[in-house]
C-alpha positions as CSV (number, residue, x, y, z in Angstrom):
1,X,-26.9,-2.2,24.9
2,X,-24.8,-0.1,22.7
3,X,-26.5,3.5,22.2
4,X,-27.8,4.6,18.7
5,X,-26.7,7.4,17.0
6,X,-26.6,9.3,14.0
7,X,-24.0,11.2,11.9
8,X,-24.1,13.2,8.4
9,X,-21.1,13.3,6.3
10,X,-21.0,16.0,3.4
11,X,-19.5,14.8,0.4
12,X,-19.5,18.3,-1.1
13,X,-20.6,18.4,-4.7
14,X,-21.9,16.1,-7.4
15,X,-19.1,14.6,-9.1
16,X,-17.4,11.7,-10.1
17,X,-15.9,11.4,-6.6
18,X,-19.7,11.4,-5.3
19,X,-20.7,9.2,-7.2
20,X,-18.1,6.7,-7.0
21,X,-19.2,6.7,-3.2
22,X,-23.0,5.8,-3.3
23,X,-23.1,3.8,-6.4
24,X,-25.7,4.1,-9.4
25,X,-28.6,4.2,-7.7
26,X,-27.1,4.5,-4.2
27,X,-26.1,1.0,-5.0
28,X,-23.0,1.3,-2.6
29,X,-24.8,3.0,0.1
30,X,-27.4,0.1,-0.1
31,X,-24.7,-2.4,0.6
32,X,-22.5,-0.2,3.0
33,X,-26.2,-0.2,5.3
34,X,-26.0,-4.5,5.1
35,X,-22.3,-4.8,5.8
36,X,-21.6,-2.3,8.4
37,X,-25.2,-2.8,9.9
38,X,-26.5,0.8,10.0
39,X,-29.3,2.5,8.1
40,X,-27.7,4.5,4.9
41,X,-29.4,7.0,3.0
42,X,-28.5,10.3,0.9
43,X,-29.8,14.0,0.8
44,X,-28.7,15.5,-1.8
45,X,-24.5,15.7,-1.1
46,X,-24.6,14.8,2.5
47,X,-25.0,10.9,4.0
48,X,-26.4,10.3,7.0
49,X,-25.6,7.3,8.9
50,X,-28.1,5.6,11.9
51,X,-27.3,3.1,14.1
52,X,-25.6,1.5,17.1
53,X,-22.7,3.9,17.5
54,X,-19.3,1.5,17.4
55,X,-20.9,0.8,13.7
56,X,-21.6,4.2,12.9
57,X,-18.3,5.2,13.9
58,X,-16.8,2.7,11.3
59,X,-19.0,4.0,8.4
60,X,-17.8,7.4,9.5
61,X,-14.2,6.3,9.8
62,X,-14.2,4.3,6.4
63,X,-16.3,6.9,4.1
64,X,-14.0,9.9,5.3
65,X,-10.6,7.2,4.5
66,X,-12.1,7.0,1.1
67,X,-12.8,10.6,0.4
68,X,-9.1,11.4,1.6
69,X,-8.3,8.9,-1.2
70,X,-10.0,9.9,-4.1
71,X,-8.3,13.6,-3.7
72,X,-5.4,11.8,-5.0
73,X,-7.4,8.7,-7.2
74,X,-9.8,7.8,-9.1
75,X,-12.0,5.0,-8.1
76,X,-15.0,3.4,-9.7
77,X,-17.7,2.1,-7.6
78,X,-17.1,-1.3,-7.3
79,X,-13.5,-0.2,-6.0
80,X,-14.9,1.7,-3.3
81,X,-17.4,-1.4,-2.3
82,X,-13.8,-3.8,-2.1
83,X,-12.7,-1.1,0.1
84,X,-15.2,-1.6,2.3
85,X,-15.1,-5.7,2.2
86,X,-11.5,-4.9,3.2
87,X,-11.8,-2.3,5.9
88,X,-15.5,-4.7,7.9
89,X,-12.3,-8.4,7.1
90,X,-9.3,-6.2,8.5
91,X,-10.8,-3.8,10.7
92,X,-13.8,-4.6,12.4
93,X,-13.5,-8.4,12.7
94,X,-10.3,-7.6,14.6
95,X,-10.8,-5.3,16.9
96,X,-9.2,-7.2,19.7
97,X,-5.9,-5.5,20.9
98,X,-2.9,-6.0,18.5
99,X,-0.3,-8.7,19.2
100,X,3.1,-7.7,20.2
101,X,4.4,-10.4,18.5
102,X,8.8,-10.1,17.5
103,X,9.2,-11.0,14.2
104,X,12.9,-10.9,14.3
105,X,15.8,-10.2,16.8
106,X,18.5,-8.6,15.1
107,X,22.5,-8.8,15.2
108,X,22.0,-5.8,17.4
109,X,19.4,-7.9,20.3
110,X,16.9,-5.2,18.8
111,X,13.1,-7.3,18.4
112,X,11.5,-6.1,15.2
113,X,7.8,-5.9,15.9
114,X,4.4,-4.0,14.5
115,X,4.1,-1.0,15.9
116,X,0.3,0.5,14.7
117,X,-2.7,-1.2,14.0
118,X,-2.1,-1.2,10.2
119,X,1.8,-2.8,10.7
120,X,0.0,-5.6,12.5
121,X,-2.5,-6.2,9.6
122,X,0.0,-6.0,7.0
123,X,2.6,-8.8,8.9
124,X,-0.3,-11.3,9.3
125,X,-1.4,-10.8,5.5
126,X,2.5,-11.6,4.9
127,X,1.7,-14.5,7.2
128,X,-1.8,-15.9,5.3
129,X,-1.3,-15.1,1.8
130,X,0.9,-15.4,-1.1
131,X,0.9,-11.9,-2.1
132,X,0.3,-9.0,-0.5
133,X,0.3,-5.3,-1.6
134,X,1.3,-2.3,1.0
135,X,0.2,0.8,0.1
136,X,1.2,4.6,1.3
137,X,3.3,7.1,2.2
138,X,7.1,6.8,3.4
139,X,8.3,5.9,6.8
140,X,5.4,3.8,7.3
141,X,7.3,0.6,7.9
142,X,6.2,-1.3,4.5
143,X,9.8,-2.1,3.1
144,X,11.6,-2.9,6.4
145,X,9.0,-5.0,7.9
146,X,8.4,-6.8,4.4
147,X,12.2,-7.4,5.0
148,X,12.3,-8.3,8.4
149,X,9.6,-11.0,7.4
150,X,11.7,-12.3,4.6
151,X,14.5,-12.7,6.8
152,X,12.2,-14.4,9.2
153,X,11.2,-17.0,6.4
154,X,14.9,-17.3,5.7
155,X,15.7,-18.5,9.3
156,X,12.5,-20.8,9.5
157,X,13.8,-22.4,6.7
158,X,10.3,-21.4,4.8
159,X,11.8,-20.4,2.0
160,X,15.6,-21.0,0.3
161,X,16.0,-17.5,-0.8
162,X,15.7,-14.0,-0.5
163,X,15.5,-11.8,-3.9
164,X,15.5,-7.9,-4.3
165,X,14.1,-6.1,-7.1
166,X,12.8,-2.4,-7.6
167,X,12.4,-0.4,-11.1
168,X,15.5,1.7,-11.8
169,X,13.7,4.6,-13.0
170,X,14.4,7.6,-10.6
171,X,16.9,9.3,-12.0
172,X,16.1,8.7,-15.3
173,X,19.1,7.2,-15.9
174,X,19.4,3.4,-17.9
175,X,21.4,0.4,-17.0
176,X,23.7,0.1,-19.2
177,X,25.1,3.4,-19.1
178,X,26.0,3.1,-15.4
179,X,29.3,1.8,-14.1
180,X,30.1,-1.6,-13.1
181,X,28.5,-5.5,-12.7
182,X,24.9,-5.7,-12.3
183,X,24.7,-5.3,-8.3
184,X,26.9,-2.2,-8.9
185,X,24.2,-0.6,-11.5
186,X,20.9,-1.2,-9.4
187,X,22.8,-1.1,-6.2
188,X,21.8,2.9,-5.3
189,X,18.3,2.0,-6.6
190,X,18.2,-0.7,-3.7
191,X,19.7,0.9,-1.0
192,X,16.7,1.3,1.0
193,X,16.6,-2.2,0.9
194,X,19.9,-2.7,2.0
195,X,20.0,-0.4,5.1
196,X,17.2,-2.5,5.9
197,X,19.1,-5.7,5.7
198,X,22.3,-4.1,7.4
199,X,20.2,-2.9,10.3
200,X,18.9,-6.5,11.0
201,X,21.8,-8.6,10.0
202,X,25.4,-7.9,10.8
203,X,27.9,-7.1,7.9
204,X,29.7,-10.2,7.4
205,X,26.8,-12.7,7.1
206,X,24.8,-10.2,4.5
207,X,27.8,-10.4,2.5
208,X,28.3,-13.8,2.9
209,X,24.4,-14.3,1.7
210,X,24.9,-11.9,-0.8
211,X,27.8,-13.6,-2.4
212,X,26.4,-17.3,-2.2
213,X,22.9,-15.7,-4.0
214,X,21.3,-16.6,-0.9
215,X,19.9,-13.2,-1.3
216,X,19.9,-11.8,-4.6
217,X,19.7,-8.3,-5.9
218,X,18.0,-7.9,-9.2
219,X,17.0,-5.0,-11.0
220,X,12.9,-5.7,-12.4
221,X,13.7,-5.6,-15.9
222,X,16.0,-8.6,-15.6
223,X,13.7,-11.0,-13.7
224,X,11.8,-12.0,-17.7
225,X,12.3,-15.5,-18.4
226,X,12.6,-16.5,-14.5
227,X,10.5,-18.7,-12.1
228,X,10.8,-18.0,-8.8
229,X,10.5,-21.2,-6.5
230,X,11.0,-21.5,-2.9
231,X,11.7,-17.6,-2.7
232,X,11.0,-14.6,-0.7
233,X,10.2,-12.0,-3.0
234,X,10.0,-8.1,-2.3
235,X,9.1,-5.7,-5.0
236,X,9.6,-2.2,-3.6
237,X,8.5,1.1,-5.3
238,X,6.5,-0.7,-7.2
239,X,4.5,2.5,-8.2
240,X,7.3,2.9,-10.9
241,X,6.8,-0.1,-12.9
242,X,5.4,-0.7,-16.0
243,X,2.3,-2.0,-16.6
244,X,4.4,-4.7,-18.4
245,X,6.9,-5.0,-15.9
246,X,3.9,-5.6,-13.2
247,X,2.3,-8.2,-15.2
248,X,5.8,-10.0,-15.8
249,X,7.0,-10.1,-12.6
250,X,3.7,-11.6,-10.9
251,X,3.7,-14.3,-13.8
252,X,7.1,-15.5,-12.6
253,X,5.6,-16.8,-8.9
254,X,6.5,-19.9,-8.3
255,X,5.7,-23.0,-5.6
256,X,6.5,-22.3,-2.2
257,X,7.0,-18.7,-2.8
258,X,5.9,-15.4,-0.9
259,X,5.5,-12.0,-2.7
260,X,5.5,-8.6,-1.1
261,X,4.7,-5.2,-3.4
262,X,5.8,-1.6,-2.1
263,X,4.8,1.2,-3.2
264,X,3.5,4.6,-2.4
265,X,0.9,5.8,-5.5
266,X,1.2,9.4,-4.9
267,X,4.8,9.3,-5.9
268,X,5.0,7.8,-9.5
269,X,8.1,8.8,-11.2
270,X,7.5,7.3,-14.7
271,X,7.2,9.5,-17.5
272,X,3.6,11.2,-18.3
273,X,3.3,8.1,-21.1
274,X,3.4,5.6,-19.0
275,X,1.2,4.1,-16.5
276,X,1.9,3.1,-13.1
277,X,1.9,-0.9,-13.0
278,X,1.0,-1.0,-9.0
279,X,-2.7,1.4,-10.4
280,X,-3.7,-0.9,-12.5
281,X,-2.8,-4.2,-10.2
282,X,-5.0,-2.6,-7.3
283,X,-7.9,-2.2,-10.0
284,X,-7.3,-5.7,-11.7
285,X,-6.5,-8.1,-8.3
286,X,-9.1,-7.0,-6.2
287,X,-11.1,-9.9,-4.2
288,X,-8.6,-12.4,-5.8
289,X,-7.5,-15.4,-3.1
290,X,-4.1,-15.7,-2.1
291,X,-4.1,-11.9,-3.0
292,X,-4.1,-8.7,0.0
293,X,-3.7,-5.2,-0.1
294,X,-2.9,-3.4,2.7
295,X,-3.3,0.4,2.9
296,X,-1.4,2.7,5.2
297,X,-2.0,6.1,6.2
298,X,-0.3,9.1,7.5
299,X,-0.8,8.3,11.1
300,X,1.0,4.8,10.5
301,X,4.9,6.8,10.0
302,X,7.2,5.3,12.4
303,X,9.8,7.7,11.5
304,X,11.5,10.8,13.4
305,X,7.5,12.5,14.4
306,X,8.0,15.6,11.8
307,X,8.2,13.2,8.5
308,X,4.2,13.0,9.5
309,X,4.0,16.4,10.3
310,X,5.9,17.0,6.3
311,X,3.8,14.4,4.5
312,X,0.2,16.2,5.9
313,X,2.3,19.3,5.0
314,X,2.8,18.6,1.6
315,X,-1.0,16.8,1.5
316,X,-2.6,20.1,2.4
317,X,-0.7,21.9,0.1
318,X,-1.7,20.2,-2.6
319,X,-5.1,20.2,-1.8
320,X,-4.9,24.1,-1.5
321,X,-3.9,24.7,-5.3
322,X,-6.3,21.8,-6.2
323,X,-9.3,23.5,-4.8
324,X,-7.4,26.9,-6.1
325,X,-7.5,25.7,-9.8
326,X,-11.1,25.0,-9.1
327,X,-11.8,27.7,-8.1
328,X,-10.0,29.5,-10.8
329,X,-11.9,27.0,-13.4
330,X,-14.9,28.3,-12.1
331,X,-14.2,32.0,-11.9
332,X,-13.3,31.7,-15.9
333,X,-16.4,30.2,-16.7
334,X,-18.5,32.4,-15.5
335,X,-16.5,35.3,-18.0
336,X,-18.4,35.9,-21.7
């Protein structure tokens, strides 16, 4: 029999964040205690969780993931509560040890496989549904494995063909004032994706697929007026599109195609205007079928070990001249 315990998590202070946890009411806390299986209940700030401890543990696990997310976003209640459909479908139901299953072999006898729990979640949500969202920080594995499946497709004769697209907005800089054809304009916007393709595929067939259209390079703002059949379909930094230019580009999905969206939401480089397409598709495509998100973290970097140690870095800082201006806030306040 699996031993009962009992743990108190401190949400720290009555504010939107709190409340956005337990729900009007403690509406979410109420239906946290039936999904996970515990016993939920709230004193004052602080939560305390009863029950058999592997259950408890998840509660624990998935309320602290959330608060680490709503340093950075806002979430409303019923977001949190499709967080935690999410985390009892993805997490608990498959706790069994992950499958090392290859999803490629490249031109190099290298096999591509997940390597962390989350990778293995996100390639068989590529597998199961039509679109699927991965979400978090860089070096995670979201673009190149979202490749490495599109290739995959490719060779299984799944799909016909292989299109590239990702909002040219870093550098502020605009199409048509950049040299050359229209692979030359968006190609430094795509590179990511290409070092990806060039690490799995030797030179001369990529450029042979390149220059048949069997892949296809296109920048977002020129896939309006397109449906996309029998395609493989990867949308990366898609935290720097439009809310138009979201909308459009899931609106041209066609049969027999797959659709992968990349992005990282803590690194939108749109101007102060403009809202982030990939916010408002996790707030409006939530619990739809045929639709997954997928949401990495910091311990899911598969790069060189310090780009984790940089991102918590950088995570902390921020965090420190958050709870600075806070406190500075508070400090002036309290002055006649």
């Amino acid at each position: 029999m699996t031993e009962r315990v009992e743990e108190r998590l401190d949400l720290g202070s009555f504010d939107e964040k709190f409340y956005a946890i337990v729900g009007r009411g403690d509406e979410n806390l109420k239906y946290f205690s039936q999904l996970f299986d515990v016993k939920i209940s709230a004193k004052g700030t602080e939560i305390l969780i009863r029950g058999e401890e592997d259950r408890v543990r998840a509660v624990y696990d998935f309320l602290k993931d959330i608060i680490k997310e709503l340093r950075t976003s806002t979430l409303t209640p019923q977001e949190v509560k499709e967080r935690a459909r999410n985390y009892v479908r993805l997490k608990l139901e498959r706790e069994e040890t992950p499958r090392e299953e290859i999803i490629l072999i490249t031109h190099r006898k290298k096999a591509i496989l997940p390597k962390t729990h989350t990778q293995n979640i996100y390639v068989d949500a590529i597998r199961n549904n039509d679109i699927v969202f991965g979400i978090g920080p860089a070096g995670t594995g979201k673009t190149y494995l979202a490749m490495a499946m599109a290739l995959a497709h490719l060779k299984a004769n799944k799909v016909n063909k292989i299109i590239l697209t990702r909002p040219a907005v870093e550098a502020g800089e605009k199409l048509g004032f950049l040299p050359g054809g229209i692979a030359e304009k968006v190609d430094p916007y795509l590179r990511p994706l290409y070092d990806a393709l060039y690490d799995m595929v030797d030179y001369d067939k990529a450029s042979y697929m390149l220059e048949r259209n069997i892949i296809e390079i296109a920048p977002l703002a020129f896939m309006r007026g397109r449906t996309l059949n029998d395609a493989f379909i990867i949308l990366d930094e898609a935290q720097n599109s439009t809310k138009e230019q979201m909308k459009m580009f899931l609106t041209r999905i066609g049969f027999g195609s797959k659709v992968v969206i990349t992005g990282d939401i803590t690194q939108i480089d749109l101007p102060k205007r403009e809202q982030s397409g990939l916010v408002e598709a996790i707030k409006v495509l939530q619990g739809i079928e045929g639709i997954s998100f997928v949401w990495f973290k910091d311990e899911d970097v598969v790069r060189h070990p310090i780009v984790a140690r940089i991102i918590k870095a950088y995570e902390e800082f921020e965090r420190a001249k958050e709870e600075q201006g806070f406190s500075k806030e508070g400090e002036g306040k309290g002055k006649d």
